[in-house]
SEMI-724877 format. One line per 8 residues: number of its first residue (from 1); their letters; for each residue y, z, x of C-alpha. Coordinates in nm, 2 decimals, padded with zeros to 4 digits. Layout:
BEGIN
NUM	a	Y Z X | ...
This chain:
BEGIN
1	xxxxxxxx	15.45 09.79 06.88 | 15.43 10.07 07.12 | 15.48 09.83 07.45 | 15.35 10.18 07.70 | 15.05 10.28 07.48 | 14.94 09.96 07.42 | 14.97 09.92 07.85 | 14.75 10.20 07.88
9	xxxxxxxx	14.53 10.09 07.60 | 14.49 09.74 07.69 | 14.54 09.68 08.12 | 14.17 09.77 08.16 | 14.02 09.57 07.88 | 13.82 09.31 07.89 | 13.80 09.18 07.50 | 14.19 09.20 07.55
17	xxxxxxxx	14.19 08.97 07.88 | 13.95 08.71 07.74 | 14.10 08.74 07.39 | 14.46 08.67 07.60 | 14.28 08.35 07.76 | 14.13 08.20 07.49 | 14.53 08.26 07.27 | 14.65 08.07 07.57
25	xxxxxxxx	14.38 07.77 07.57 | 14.48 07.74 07.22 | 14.79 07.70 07.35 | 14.77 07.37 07.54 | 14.99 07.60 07.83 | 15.00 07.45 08.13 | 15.09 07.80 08.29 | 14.75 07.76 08.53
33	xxxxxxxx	14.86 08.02 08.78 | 14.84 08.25 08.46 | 14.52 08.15 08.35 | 14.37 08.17 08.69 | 14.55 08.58 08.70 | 14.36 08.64 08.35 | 14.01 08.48 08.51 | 14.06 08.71 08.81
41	xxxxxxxx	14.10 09.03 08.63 | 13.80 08.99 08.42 | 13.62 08.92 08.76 | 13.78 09.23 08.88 | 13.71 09.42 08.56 | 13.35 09.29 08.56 | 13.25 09.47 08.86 | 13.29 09.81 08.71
49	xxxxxxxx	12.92 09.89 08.56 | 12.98 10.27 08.44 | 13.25 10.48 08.40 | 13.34 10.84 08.27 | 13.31 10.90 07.89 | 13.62 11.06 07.92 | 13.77 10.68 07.93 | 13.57 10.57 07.68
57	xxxxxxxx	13.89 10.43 07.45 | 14.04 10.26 07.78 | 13.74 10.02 07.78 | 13.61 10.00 07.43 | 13.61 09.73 07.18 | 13.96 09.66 07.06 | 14.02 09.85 06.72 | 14.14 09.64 06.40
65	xxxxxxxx	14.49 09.75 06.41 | 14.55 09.64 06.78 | 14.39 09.32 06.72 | 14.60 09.25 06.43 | 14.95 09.37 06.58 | 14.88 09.17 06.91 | 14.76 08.82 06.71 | 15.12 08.86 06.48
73	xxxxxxxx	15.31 08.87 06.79 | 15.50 08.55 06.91 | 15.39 08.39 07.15 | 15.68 08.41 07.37 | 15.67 08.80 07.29 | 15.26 08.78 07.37 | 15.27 08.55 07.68 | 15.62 08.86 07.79
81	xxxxxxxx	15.34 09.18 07.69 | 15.07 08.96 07.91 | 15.23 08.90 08.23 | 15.36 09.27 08.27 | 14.98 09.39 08.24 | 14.92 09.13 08.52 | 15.16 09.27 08.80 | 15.05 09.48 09.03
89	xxxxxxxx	15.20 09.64 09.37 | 15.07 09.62 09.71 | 14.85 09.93 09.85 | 14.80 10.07 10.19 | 14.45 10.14 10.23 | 14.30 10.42 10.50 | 13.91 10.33 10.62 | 13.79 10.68 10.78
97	xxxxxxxx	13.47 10.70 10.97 | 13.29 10.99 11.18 | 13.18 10.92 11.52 | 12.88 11.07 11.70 | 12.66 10.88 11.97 | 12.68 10.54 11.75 | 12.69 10.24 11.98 | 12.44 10.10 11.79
105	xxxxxxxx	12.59 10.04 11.50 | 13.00 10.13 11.53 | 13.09 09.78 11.61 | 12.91 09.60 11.29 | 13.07 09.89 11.07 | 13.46 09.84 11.16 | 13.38 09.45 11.14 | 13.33 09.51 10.82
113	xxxxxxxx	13.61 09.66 10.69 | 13.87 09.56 10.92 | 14.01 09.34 10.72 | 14.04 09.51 10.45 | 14.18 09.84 10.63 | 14.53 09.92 10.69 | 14.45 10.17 10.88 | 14.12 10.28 11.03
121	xxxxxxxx	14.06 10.65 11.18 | 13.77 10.76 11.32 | 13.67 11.12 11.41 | 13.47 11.18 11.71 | 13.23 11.49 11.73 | 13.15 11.43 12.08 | 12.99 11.11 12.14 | 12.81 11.06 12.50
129	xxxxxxxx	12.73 10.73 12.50 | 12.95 10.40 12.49 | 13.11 10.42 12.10 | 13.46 10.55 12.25 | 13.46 10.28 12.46 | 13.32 09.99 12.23 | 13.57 10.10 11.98 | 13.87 10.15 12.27
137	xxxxxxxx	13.76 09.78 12.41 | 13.71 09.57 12.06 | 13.93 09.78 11.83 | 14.25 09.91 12.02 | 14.42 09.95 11.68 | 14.18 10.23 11.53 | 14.34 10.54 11.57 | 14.08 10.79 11.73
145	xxxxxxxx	14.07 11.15 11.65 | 13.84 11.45 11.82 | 13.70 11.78 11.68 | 13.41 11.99 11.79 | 13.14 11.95 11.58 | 13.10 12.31 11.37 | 12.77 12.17 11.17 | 13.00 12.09 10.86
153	xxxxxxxx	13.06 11.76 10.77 | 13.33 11.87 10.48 | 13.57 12.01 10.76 | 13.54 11.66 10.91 | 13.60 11.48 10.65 | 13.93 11.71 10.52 | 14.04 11.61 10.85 | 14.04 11.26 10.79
161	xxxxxxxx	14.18 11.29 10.47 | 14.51 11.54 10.58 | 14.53 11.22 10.92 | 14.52 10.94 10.65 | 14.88 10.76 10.53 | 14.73 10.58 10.27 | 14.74 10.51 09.92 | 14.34 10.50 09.89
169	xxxxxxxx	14.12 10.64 10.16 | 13.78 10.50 10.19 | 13.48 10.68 10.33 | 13.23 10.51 10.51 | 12.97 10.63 10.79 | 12.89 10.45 11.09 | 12.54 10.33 11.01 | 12.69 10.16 10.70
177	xxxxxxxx	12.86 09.80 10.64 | 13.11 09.67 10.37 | 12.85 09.38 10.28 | 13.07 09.14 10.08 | 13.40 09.07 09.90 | 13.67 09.26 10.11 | 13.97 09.07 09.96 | 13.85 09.15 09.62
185	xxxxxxxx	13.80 09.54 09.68 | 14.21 09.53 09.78 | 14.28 09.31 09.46 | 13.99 09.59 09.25 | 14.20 09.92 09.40 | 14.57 09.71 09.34 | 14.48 09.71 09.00 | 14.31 10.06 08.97
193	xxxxxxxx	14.60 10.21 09.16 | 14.82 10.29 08.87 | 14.54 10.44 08.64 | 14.69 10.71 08.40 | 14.45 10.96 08.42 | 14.38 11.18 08.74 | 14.15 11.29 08.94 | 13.95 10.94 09.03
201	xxxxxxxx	13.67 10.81 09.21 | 13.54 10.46 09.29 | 13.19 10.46 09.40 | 13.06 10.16 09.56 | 12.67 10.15 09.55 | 12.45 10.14 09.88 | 12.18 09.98 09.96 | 11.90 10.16 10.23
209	xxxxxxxx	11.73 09.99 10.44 | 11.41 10.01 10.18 | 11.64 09.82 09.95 | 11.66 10.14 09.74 | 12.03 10.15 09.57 | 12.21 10.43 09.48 | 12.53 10.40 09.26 | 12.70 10.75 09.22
217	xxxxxxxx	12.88 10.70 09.60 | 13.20 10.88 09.53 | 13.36 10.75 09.83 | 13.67 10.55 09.77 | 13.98 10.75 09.64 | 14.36 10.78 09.56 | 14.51 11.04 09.87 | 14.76 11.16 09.57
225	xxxxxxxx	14.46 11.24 09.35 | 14.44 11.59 09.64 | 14.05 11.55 09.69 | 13.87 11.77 09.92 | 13.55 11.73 10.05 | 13.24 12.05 09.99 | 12.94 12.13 10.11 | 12.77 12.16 10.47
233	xxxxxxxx	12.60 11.84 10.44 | 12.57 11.55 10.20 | 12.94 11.71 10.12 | 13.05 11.66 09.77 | 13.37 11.50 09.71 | 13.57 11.77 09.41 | 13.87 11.86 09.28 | 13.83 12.21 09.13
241	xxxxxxxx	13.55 12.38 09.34 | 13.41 12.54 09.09 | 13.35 12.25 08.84 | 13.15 12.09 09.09 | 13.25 11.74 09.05 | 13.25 11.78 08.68 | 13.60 11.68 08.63 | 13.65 11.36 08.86
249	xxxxxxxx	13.67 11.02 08.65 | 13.46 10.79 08.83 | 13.39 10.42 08.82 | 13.05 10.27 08.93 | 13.09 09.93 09.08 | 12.88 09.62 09.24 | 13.12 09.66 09.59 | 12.78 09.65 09.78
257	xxxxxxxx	12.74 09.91 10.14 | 12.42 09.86 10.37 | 12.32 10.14 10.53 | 12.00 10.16 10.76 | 12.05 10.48 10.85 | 11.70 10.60 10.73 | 11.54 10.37 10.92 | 11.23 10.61 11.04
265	xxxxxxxx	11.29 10.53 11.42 | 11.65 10.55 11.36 | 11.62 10.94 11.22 | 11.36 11.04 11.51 | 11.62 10.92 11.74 | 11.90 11.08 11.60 | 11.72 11.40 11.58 | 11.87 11.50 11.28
273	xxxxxxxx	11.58 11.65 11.08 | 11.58 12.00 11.16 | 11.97 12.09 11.18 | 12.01 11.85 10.78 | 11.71 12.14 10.67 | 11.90 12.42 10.84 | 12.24 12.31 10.68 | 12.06 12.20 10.34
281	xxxxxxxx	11.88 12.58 10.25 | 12.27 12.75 10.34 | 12.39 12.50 10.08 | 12.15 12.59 09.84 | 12.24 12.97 09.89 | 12.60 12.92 09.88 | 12.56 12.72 09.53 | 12.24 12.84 09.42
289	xxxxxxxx	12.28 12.65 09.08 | 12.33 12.33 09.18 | 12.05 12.06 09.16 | 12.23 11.82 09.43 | 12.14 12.08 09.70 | 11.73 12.14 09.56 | 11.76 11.74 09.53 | 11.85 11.68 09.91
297	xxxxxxxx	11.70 11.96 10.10 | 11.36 11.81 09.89 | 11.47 11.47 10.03 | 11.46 11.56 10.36 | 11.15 11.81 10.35 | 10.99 11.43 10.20 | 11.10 11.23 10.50 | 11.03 11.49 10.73
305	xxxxxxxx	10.62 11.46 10.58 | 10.60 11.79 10.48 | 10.32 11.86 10.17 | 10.41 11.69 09.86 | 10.37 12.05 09.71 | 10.64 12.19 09.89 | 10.90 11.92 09.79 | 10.79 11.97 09.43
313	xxxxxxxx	10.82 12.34 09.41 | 11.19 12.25 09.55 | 11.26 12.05 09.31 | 11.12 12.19 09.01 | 11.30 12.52 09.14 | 11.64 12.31 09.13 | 11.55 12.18 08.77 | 11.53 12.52 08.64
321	xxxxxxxx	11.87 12.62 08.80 | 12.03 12.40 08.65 | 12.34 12.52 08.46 | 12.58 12.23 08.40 | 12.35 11.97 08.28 | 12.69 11.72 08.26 | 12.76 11.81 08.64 | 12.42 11.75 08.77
329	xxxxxxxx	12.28 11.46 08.52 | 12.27 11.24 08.88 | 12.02 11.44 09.09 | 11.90 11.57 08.77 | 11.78 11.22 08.71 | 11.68 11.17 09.08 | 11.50 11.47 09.13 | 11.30 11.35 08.83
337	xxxxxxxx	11.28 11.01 08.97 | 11.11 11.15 09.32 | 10.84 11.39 09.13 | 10.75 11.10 08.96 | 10.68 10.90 09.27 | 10.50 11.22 09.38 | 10.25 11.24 09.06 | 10.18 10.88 09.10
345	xxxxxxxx	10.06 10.94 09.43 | 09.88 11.17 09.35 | 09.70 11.04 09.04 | 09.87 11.35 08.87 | 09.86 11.11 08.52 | 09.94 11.48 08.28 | 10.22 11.53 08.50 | 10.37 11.15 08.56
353	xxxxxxxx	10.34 11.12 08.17 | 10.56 11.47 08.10 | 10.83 11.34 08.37 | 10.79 11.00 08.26 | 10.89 11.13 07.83 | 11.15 11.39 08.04 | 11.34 11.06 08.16 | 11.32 10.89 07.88
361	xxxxxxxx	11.45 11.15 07.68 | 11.71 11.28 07.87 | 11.83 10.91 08.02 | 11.81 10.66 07.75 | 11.95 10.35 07.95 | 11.75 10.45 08.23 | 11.40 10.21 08.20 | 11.26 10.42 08.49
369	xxxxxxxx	11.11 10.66 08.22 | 10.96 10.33 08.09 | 10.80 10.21 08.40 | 10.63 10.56 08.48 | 10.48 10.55 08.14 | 10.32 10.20 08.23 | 10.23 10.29 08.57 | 10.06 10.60 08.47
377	xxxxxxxx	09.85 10.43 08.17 | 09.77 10.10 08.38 | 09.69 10.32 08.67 | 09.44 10.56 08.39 | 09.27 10.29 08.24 | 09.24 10.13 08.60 | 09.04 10.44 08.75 | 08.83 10.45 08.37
385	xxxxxxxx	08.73 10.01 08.44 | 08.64 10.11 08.79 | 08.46 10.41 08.59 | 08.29 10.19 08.41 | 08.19 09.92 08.69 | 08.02 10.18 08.84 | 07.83 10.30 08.54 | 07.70 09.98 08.48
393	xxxxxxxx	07.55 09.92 08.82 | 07.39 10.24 08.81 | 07.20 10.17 08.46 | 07.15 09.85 08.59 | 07.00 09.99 08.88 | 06.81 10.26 08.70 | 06.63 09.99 08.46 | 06.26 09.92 08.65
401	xxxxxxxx	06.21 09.62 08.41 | 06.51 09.52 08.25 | 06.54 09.22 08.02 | 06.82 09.06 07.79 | 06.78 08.86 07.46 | 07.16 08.71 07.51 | 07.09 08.59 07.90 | 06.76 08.60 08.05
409	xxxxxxxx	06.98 08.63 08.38 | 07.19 08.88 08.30 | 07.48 08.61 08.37 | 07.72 08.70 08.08 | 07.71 09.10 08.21 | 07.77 08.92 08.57 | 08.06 08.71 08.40 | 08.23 09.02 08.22
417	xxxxxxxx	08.21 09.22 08.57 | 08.40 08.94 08.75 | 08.63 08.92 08.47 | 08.67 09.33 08.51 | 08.73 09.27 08.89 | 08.99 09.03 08.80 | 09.16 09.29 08.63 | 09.14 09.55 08.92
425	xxxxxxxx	09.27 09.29 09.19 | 08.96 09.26 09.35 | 08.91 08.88 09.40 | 08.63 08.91 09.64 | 08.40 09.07 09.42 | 08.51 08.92 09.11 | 08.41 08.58 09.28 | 08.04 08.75 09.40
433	xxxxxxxx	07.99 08.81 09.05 | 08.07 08.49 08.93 | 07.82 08.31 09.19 | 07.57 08.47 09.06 | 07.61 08.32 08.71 | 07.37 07.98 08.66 | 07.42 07.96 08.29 | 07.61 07.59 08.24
441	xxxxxxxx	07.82 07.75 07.91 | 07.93 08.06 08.12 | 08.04 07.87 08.43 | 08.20 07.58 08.23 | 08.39 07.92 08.08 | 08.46 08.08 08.39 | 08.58 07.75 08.56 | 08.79 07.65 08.23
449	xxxxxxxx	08.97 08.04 08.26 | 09.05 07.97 08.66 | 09.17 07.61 08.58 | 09.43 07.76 08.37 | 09.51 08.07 08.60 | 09.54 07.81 08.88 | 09.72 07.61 08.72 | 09.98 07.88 08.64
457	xxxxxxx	09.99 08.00 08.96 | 10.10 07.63 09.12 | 10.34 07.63 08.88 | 10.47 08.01 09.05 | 10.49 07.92 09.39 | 10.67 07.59 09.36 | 10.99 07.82 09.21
């Protein structure tokens, strides 16, 4: 057996790890402190929830002839193969953060990581209020840096990276927080640190303030990987320029950043609407075929209010730009994503429907497609019920003398409309309708169908 391929084959898989613990229950082994390493590297494993397909083979279903080799090994020779995939060496790890008028904030966000840091450099761009001193006062062992802010966030960050020692720099902004699980992002990089193939990215995922969460975060990195930073704004983290991102191997994981940045007070008192459009249109210009620009400059123009028919032109401009489908699959998806929201708003049902099929097609995993279809056809038939109400009221209305051989009352049209209401969410009238009913059959229905509903709804609220 080749001991180093079958290292690199096996150290990041997870039918290998839990194949290894169930060889070793079978065992009777009393080796606990082994068992307990094996349980806490599928943990760690576990928490990756995509990854390149160019590292497909590193976390794919063992193949037949591995299986076989590994269950004809001894186990002395097994438990000797097992332990080495187990050891790993300690790593220094660099937390960098910009700076600019963030007292709100700059004290929760080196809480949160200080633990986990090594070493934690911030850049300040020329901060008026108290953050120098809150971090000087609390935090005397943050290293603090100064540059002149030349409205490009890249530079700044390329200067963190050439001041950080080191073996994994993570990025994080001030008005985000490491939520969770500190020791086991160490123990997650510890065991990622060695990884055979170069350039990579860990991206945590973040969590706005709307609970919206966002997963492709390339912010955590190896500093011998020679990552550099592009772009004006919403800077892109790349390794050849030119591909774009196209060639960094990324992991998505569940390591969980809060960021309430977007808060709408929070923006209008940051001010930072006009100079983000200002830097986002030279970004476009400079890369003219990349969707992540169209994507963000049509994020802003959204938070900013501007016409929905603005945004959409941007984006549908981006869409058609788009020249490396592989490179720009994320905003590609997102760009479709916020059109979508658009057209429902709108009641633009053709429209949601053709972005709706365009995810669907071009995402497979991705349900969004799924729920745009629903939402478009619920909201449809929706506006044709309330259609319908309306009609009926009308020819009701429009009848001088009109009569019924079903219900001399007209109670099982009265029953159906409340039933209809129902459907549209509109208990009030659904209820008007059914107090008009006096038919004993049709109320003994009606009570016998909100029994059962109320039944299952006291059965809801006690979960």
């Amino acid at each position: 057996m080749n001991l180093n391929y079958i290292s690199t084959r096996l150290i990041y898989n997870i039918d290998f790890f839990e194949m290894s613990y169930k060889r070793l229950v079978a065992m009777n082994t009393d080796n606990h402190s082994l068992l307990n390493k094996i349980k806490k590297r599928l943990l760690l494993l576990k928490r990756i929830h995509k990854y390149s397909e160019e590292i497909n083979e590193l976390f794919s279903e063992l193949d037949s002839n591995t299986a076989s080799e590994l269950k004809h090994l001894s186990d002395i020779h097994f438990l000797k193969i097992l332990e080495s995939f187990l050891v790993t060496k300690k790593v220094k790890i660099s937390v960098n953060i910009m700076t600019l008028n963030e007292e709100r904030c700059i004290e929760r966000c080196i809480k949160s990581i200080q633990n986990l840091a090594d070493e934690i450099i911030i850049l300040d761009t020329g901060s008026t209020d108290k953050t120098l001193e809150i971090i000087q006062h609390h935090f005397p062992h943050v290293k603090i840096h100064h540059l002149e802010w030349n409205n490009n966030f890249s530079e700044c960050r390329n200067y963190l990276i050439n001041h950080s020692t080191g073996d994994w720099i993570f990025q994080i902004d001030a008005d985000e927080h490491l939520a969770n699980n500190q020791e086991y992002l160490r123990d997650f990089l510890e065991v990622l640190n060695e990884f055979p193939i170069y350039p990579l990215v860990i991206c945590p995922k973040i969590r706005n303030h709307d609970n919206q969460e966002l997963d492709f975060n390339k912010r955590i990195f190896r500093k011998k990987d020679n990552l550099k930073y592009f772009g004006l704004i919403h800077e892109d983290l790349r390794y050849d320029i030119l591909k774009q991102g196209n060639d960094l191997i990324y992991f998505t994981t569940d390591f969980l950043i809060e960021h309430d940045g977007y808060k709408p007070e929070i923006r209008a008192s940051k001010k930072k609407c006009q100079r983000n459009l200002n830097l986002q249109h030279k970004m476009i210009c400079i890369e003219p075929n990349n969707m992540r620009w169209f994507y963000f400059l049509a994020r802003e123009k959204k938070l900013a209010g501007c016409p929905n028919e603005e945004v959409v032109h941007i984006l549908l401009q981006g869409i058609e730009n788009i020249e490396n489908t592989k490179a720009n699959n994320h905003f590609y998806l997102m760009s479709l994503l916020m059109l979508a929201d658009i057209y429902h708003t709108q009641h633009n049902f053709e429209s949601l429907n053709r972005i709706a099929n365009e995810i669907s097609n071009n995402f497979q995993r991705c349900i969004d497609g799924i729920y745009y279809n629903l939402i478009s056809n619920w909201t449809y038939q929706s506006s044709q019920i309330s259609k319908l109400i309306n009609e009926t009221f009308q020819n009701i209305k429009a009848n001088e003398s009109p009569f019924s051989k079903i219900n001399s009352n007209g109670d099982h049209i009265f029953y159906l409309l409340g039933m209809l209401y129902i459907n549209q969410g509109n208990y009030e009238k659904s209820f008007q309708m059914f107090s008009t009913v006096k038919d004993e059959t049709i109320l003994n229905r009606i009570k016998s169908n909100l029994t059962l509903l109320r039944d299952d709804i006291d059965k809801f609220l006690v979960k």
